[in-house]
C-alpha positions as CSV (number, residue, x, y, z in Angstrom):
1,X,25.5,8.6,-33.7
2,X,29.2,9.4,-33.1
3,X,30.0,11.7,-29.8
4,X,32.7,13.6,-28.8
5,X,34.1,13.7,-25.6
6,X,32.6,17.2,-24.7
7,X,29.2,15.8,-26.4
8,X,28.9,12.3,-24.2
9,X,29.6,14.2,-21.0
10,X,27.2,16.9,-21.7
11,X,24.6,13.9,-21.8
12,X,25.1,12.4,-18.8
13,X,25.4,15.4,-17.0
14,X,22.2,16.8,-18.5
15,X,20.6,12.9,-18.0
16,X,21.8,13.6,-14.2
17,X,19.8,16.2,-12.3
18,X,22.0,15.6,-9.2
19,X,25.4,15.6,-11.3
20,X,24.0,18.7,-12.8
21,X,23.3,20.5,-9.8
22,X,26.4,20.1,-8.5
23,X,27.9,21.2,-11.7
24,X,25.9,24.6,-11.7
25,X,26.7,25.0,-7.9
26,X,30.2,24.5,-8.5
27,X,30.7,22.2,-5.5
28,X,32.1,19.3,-7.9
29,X,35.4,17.9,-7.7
30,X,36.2,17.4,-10.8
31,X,38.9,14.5,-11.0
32,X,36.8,12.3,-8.8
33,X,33.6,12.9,-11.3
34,X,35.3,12.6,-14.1
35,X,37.0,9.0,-12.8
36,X,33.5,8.2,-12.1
37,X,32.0,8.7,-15.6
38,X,35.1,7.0,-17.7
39,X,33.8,3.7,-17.9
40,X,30.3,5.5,-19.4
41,X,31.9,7.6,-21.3
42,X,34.0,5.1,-23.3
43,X,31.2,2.8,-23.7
44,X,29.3,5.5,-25.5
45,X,32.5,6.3,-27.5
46,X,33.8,2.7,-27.8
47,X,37.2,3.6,-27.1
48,X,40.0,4.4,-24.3
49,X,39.2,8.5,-23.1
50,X,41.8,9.7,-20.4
51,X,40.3,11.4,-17.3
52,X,42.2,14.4,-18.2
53,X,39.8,14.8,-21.4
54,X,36.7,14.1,-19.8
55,X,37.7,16.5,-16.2
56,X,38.5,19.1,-19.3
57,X,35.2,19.1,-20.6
58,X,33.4,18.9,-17.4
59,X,34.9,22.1,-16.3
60,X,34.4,24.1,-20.0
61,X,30.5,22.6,-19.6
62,X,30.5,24.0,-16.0
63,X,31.2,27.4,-17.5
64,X,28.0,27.5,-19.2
65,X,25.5,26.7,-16.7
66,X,24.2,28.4,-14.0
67,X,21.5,28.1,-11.4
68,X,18.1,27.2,-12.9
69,X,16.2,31.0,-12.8
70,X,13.2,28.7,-11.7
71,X,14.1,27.6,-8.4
72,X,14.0,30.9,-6.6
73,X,10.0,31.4,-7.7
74,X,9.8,27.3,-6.5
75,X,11.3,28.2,-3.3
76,X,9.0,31.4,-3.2
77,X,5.7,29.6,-3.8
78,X,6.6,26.6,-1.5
79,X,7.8,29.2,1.6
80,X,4.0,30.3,1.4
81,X,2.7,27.1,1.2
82,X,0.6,24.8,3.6
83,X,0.6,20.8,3.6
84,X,-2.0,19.4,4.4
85,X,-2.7,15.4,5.2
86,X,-5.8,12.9,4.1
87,X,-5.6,9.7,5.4
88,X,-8.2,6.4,4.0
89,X,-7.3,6.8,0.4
90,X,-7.8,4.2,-2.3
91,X,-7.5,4.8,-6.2
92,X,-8.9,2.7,-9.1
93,X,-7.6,2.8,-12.9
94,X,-10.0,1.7,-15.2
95,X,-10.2,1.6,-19.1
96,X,-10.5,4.9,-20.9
97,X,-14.0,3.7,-22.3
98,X,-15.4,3.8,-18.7
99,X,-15.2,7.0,-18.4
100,X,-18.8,8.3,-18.7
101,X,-19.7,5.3,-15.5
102,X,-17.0,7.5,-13.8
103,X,-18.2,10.7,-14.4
104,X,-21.9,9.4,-12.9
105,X,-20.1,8.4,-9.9
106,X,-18.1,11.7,-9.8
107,X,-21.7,13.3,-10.0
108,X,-22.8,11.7,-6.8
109,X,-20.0,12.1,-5.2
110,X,-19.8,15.3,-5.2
111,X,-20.1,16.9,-2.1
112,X,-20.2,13.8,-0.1
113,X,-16.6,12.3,-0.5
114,X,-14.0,13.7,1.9
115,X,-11.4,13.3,-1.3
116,X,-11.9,13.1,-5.0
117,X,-9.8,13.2,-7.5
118,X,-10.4,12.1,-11.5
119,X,-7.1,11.6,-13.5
120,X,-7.8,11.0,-17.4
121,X,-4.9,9.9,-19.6
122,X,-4.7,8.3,-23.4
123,X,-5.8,5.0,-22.3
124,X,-7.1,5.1,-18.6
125,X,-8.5,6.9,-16.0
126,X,-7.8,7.0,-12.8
127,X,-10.2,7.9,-9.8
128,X,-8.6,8.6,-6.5
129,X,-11.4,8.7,-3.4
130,X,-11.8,8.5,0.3
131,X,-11.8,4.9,1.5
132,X,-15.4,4.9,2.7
133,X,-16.7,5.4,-0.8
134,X,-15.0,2.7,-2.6
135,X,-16.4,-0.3,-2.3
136,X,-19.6,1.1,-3.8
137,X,-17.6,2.3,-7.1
138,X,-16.4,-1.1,-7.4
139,X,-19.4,-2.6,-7.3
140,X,-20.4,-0.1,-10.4
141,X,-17.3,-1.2,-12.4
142,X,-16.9,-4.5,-14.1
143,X,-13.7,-6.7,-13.2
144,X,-12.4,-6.7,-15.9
145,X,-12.0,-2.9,-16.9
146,X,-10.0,-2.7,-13.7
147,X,-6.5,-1.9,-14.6
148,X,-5.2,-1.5,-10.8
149,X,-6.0,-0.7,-7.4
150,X,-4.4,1.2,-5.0
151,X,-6.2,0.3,-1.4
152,X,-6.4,2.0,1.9
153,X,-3.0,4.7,1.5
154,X,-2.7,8.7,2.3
155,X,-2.5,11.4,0.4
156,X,-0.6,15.0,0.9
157,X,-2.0,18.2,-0.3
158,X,-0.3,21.1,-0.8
159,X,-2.0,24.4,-1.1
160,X,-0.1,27.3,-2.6
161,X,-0.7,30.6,-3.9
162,X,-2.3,31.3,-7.4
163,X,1.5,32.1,-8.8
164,X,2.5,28.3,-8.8
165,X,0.3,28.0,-12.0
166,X,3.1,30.3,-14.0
167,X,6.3,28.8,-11.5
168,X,7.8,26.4,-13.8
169,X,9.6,23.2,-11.5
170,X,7.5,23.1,-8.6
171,X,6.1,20.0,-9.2
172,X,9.5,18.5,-10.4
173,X,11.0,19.9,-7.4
174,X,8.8,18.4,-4.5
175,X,8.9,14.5,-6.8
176,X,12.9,15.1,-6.9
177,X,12.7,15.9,-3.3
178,X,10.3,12.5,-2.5
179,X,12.8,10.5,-4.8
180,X,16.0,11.5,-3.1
181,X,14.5,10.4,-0.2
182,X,12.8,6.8,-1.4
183,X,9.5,7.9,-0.9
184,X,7.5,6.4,-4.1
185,X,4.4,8.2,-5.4
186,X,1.5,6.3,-6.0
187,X,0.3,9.2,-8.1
188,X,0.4,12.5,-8.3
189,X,-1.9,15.5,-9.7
190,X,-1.8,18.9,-9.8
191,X,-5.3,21.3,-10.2
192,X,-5.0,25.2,-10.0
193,X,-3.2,25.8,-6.5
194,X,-3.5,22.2,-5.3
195,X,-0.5,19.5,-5.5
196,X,-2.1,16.4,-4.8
197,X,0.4,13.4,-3.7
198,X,-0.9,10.1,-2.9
199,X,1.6,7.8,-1.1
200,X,1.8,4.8,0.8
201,X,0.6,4.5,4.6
202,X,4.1,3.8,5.6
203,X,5.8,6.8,4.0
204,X,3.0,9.1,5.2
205,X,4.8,10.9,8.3
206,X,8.6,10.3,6.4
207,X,7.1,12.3,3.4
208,X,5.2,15.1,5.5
209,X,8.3,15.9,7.4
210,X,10.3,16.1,4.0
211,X,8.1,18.7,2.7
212,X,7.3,20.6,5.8
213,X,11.4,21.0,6.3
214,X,11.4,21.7,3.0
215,X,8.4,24.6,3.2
216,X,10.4,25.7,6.4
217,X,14.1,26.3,4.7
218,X,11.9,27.9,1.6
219,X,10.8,30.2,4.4
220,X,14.2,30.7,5.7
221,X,15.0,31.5,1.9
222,X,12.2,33.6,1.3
223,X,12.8,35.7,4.4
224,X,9.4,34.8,5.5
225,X,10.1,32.8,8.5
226,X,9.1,35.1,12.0
């Protein structure tokens, strides 16, 4: 597919949620950015573009964005949120056809487990419980139905109001928020007003005072703060 200039650098702006926030906030310089993207942008064309042409087209694309309408309704939900921590997590994916021995351990569990947690997707599924439960699930499951393991990590929980269920971006906000800061997430699920984070032991504290500075600017925004 041929591009224009105006079409490549709409793609990697759009490809570039940090680019792209910039853009909308209109905090870019221009001339630096559009040095930067001149190598990418004539290796999608496969020809010489002048920085002139692409700084052009950054600025007429900067004319048509705006803020994301989402992100005050994220920034409301998270200002009345609370965090929450559980430590002595461990997580097993297992094939999708084991499914019915996980739901009999989910059955059991129920009630006893200080954490539990049952992701399904199209070829696995993925239990997530407190550490003091596990080794008697894995001495249910057979070896070799064991996709992965995730032993002995932490998980945050945050609690918001009922609204976050019709607040597009919250989730997207708090992963972009973790990935800015190199904090990689183990997995992640979210069920009615619960955001569920699992993380490594090591980035516990680094990703709980991420979020909790982040709940406390939301608060600042919000007008909520006392």
């Amino acid at each position: 597919m041929e591009y224009s200039v105006a079409e490549a650098v709409k793609k990697l702006v759009d490809a570039d949620p940090s680019l792209k926030e910039c853009l909308e906030a209109g905090i870019i310089n221009y001339t630096r950015m559009a040095k930067k993207l001149k190598p990418i942008i004539e290796k999608i064309l496969e020809k010489d573009v002048s920085v002139e042409a692409i700084k052009a087209s950054l600025i007429r694309y900067s004319k048509t964005t705006s803020r994301p309408k989402w992100r005050p309704g994220v920034l409301r939900i998270l200002a009345r949120s609370v965090l929450e921590i559980r430590t002595g997590i461990s997580a097993v994916t297992v094939r999708l056809h084991m499914m019915p021995y996980i739901i009999n351990i989910v059955n059991k569990l129920l009630g006893q487990a200080r954490f539990l947690a049952v992701i399904q997707g199209l070829n696995n599924v993925t239990l997530i419980v407190s550490d003091e439960h596990y080794g008697e699930i894995l001495d249910k499951l057979s070896k070799e139905n064991v996709v992965e393991e995730i032993r002995g990590e932490s998980a945050l929980v945050i609690i918001s109001p009922k609204e976050i269920i019709r607040t597009p971006g919250f989730l997207a906000y708090v992963m972009d928020l973790l990935g800015r800061n190199d904090i990689n997430v183990l997995q992640a699920v979210s069920y009615y007003t619960e955001t569920m984070i699992l993380v490594s032991s090591n980035d516990l504290m680094r990703a709980f005072k991420i979020i909790s500075d982040a709940i406390q600017l939301a608060k600042y925004y919000a007008g909520l703060n006392e």
